[in-house]
N, C-alpha and C positions, 0 to 999 in steps of 0.2 A: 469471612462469610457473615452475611447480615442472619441474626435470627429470625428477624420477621419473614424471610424468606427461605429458610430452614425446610424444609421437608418431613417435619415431623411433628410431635403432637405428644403432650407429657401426661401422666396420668396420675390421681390421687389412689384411687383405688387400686386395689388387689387382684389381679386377675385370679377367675376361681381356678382354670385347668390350670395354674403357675403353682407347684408346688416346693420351688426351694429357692433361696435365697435369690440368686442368681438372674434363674428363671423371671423374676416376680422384677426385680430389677429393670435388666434389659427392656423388658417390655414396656414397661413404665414410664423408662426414662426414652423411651423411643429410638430404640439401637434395631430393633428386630421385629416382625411381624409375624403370626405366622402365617400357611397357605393350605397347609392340612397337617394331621401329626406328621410330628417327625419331619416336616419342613417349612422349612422359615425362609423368606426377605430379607437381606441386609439392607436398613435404610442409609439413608448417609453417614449418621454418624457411627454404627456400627462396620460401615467398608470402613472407614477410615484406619478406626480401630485393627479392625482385620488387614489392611494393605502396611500398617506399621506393623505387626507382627512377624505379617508374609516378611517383610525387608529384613527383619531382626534376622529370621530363620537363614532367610538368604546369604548373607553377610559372614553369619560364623560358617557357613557348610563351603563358604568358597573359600576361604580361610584356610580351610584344609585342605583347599584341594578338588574338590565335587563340580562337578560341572551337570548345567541343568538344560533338560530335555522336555518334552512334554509329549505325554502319548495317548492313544487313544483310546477314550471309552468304553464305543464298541470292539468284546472284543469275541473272536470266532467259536463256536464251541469247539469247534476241532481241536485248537490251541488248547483250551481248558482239559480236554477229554487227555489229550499226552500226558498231562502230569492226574489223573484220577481224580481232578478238581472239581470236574463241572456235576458232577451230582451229591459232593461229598463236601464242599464250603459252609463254614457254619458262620456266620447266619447265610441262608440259604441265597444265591445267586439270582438278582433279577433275569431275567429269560425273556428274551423275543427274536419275533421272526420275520426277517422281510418277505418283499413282495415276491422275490426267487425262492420263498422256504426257505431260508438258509436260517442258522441259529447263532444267536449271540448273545454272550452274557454279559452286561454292563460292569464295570472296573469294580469292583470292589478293592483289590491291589492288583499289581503289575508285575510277580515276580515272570511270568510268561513271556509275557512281553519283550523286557527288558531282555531277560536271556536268549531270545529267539533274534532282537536286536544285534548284541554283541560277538553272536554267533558269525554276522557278516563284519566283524572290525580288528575282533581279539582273535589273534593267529598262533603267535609267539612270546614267547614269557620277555621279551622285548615291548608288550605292547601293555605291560601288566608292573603296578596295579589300575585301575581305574574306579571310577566313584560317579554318579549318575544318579542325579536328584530332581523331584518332578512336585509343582507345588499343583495340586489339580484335584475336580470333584470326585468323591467317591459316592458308591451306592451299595447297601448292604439295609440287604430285605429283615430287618428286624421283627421280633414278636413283638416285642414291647419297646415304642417309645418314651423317653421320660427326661426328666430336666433341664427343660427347650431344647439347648445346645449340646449337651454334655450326651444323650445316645440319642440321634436322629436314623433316618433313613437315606438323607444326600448330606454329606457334607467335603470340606476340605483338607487335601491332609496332602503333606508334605512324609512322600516315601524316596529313600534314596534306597539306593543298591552299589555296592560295591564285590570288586570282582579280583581274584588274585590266583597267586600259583601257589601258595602253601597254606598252612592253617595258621601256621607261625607269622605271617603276614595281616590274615585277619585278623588274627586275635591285635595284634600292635593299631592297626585302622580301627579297629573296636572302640580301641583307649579314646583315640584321638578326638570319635562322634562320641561316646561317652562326654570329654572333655567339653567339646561344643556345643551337645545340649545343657551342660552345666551350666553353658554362661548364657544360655538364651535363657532360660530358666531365672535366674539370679539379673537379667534386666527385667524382665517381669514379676520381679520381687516374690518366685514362688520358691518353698525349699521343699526341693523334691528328694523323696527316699528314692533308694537306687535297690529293687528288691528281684528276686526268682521266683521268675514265672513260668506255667506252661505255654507251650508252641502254638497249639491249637491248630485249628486249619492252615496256618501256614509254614509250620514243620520245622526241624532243624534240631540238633543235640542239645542246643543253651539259648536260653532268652532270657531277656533281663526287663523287668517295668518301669517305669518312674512314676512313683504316687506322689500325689498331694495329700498330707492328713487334712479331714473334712469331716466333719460330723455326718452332711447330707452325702458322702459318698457311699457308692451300691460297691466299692469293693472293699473284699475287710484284707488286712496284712498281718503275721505276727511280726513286732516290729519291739527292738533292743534300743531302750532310751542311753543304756550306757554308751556301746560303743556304734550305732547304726544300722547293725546286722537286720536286714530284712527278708521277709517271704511270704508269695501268696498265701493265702488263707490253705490252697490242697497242697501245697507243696509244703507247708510250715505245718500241715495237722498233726498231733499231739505230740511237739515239742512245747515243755512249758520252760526250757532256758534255753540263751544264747546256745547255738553252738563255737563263736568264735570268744565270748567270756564268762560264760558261764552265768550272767543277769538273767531279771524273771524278764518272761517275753512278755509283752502287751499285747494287746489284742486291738486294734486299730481301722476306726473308717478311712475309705481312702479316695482318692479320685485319680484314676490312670490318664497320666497328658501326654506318655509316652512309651515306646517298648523297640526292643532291640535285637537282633534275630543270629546265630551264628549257625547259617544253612549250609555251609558245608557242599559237598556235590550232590545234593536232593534234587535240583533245578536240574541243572547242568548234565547229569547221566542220562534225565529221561527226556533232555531237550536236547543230546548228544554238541555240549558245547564244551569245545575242546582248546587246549591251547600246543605247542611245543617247548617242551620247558629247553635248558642248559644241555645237555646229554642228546637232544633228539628226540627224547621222547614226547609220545602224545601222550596228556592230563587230564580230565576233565577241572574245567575250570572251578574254584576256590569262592563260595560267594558267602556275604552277609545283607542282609535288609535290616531297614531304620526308620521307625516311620513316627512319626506328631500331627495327631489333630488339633487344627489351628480352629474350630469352635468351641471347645474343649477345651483349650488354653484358656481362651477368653474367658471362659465359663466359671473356672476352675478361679482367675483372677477376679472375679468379681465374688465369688462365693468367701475369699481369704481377706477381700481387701473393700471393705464398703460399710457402713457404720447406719445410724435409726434413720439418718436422712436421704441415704443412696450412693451413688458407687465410689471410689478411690481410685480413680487409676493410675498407676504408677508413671512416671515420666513419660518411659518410653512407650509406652502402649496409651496413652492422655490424645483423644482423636482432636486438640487443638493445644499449641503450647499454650493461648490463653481465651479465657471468659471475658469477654470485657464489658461493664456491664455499667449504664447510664443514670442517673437517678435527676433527670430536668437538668438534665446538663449535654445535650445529644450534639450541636456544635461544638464543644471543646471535645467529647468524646470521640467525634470525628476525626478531630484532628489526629487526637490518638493513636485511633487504629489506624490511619493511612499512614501513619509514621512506623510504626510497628511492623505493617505489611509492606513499607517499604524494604523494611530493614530483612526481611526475608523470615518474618513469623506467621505462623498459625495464629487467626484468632477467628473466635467468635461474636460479634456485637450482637450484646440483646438491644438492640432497637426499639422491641415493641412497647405499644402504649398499654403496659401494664403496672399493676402498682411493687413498688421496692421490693414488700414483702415476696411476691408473687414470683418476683426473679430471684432474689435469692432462694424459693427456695428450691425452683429447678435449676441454678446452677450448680446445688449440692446434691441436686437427684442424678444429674447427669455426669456430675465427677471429675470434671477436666483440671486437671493438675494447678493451673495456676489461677487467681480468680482479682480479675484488678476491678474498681470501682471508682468513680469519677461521680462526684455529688457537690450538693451547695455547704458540706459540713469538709470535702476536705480541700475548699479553696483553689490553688495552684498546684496541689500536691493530685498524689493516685495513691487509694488505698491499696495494697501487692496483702496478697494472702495464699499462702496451698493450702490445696484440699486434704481436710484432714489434718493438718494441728488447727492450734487456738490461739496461736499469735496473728497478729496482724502490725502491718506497720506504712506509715505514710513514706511514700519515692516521688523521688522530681523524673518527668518523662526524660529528661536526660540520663540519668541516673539509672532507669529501667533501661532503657536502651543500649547503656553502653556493657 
């Protein structure tokens, strides 16, 4: 991608409504716009970001096993009204009505859905277990928006649901998304505590969060630096030691990228979804929910990982493997990046006719993991530098390429 023809537009200043790191970032470096609170534009280089993420998520979830659906939006209040949801969701459900008066309330989650789905599939404990993942917008009527991406009022979230014949079954599928958001997590270079939570509107006996520690996060944890032991702030209130080793507890800001649901037959009784197990008998069917907001992730990544000049992003979430950046040198640089893009890489060319200073220093606002340089100081060579250390070193384009 040529920069001069880029889609976007960098900024010195501070946006005033941008109050956290993150926030102030993004918009700066021209990832996100917004449209009104609580909703934002992905520009180019922030999809990007976001379509590497979406694939990270995607990748470990089939790994296990998940297979991905997509469903709809709109959905009926009737459905809602079955399970005592449609007046009782917090944060409160957007609501509209067609031209028939009919009522509908836009997705905020899908466990309805889904269960009213598998109702026509899953018959027999022969058809079980299964796992049904959906990467898609949601909508939840907030009070209060706040740190661009991190609580909005539309965003994107990856919910699975999984469905079984025992508890003893869930809980083993539990470990497994446990395990896989582990590793989605640790390519995006975050180290999330794994803490207990409450259900909230979406119910069930056990729920489990993933925080990020965050100075600018609006959730607090009490959290054991010795052996990990975590818990929300109401669910931890006045423990002042571990309970698994007796350490003084912390008290900790956090930022939730994830939460984990063991709902049991809460769904499934009052959506009468049933299976036949071994014996003949009818069950009501075994379910768990799993869900990641993937603007939140992002968010969450750039608030942990970005220094005085602008963002860091880690490899795999870096929306080009490189910056390639020209200093009166734009035919040999040419040559560079078409070699490059032949060779099946991401790059950026800054092209434009601005001065060195001025590119470097929106390539360090903008973050992209690798940052190469072609000038009259490094002759036949490219300067290769990442983003975020302080070495640098000259490579022969062969050299880079192979």
């Amino acid at each position: 991608m040529l920069q001069s023809q880029l889609l976007t537009k960098t900024s010195k200043t501070i946006p005033k409504e941008a109050t956290t790191t993150s926030h102030q970032l993004l918009l700066r470096a021209g990832f996100i716009r917004p449209l009104t609170a609580g909703v934002f534009c992905f520009l180019p280089l922030g999809w990007r970001v976001y379509k590497k993420l979406e694939n990270l998520i995607r990748d470990e979830l089939n790994a296990i096993g998940c297979q991905e659906v997509f469903l709809p939006v709109l959905i009926p209040a009737d459905l809602w009204k079955k399970t005592n949801r449609w007046e009782t969701m917090d944060p409160p459900l957007f609501k509209l009505k067609d031209r028939h008066n009919k009522w509908f309330g836009l997705g905020s989650t899908h466990e309805e859905v889904i269960t009213e789905l598998v109702k026509d599939h899953i018959f027999s404990y022969k058809d079980l277990p299964q796992a049904l993942y959906q990467i898609q917008i949601k909508f939840r009527n907030e009070i209060r928006t706040s740190g661009g991406l991190l609580r909005t009022k539309e965003f994107f979230m990856k919910d699975l649901y999984s469905f079984h014949q025992s508890e003893a079954d869930l809980k083993n599928f539990y470990r497994e998304v446990e395990g896989a958001y582990q590793k989605i997590f640790t390519s995006c270079e975050l180290k999330a505590v794994a803490v207990k939570a409450h259900s909230g509107s979406i119910g069930g006996e056990k729920s489990q969060e993933f925080m990020v520690l965050a100075e600018t996060g609006e959730d607090k944890i009490l959290f054991c630096r010795n052996c990990g032991w975590g818990a929300n702030i109401e669910l931890g209130e006045g423990k002042e030691k571990c309970p698994v080793c007796q350490a003084k507890l912390e008290l900790k800001n956090t930022i939730e990228i994830g939460h984990l649901f063991e709902l049991g037959s809460l769904y499934s009784q009052k959506l009468n979804a049933t299976f036949v197990d071994q014996k003949g008998k009818k069950k009501f069917l075994v379910m768990g929910c799993y869900g990641l907001g993937l603007p939140r992730i992002i968010s969450t990544v750039v608030e942990t990982s970005h220094d005085e000049n602008g963002i860091i992003w880690p490899k795999k979430l870096s929306p080009f493997d490189y910056h390639l950046l020209s200093f009166e040198r734009d035919k040999e640089t040419l040559k560079v990046y078409k070699a490059l893009i032949k060779n099946g890489k991401e790059v950026l060319f800054d092209d434009r006719s601005i001065s060195p200073g001025e590119k470097l220093k929106d390539a360090d606002l903008i973050g992209i993991y690798r940052r190469l340089i072609i000038s009259q100081k490094t002759k036949d060579m490219i300067e290769y530098k990442e983003r975020g250390k302080k070495k640098m070193r000259l490579i022969k384009l062969q050299d880079l390429i192979s």
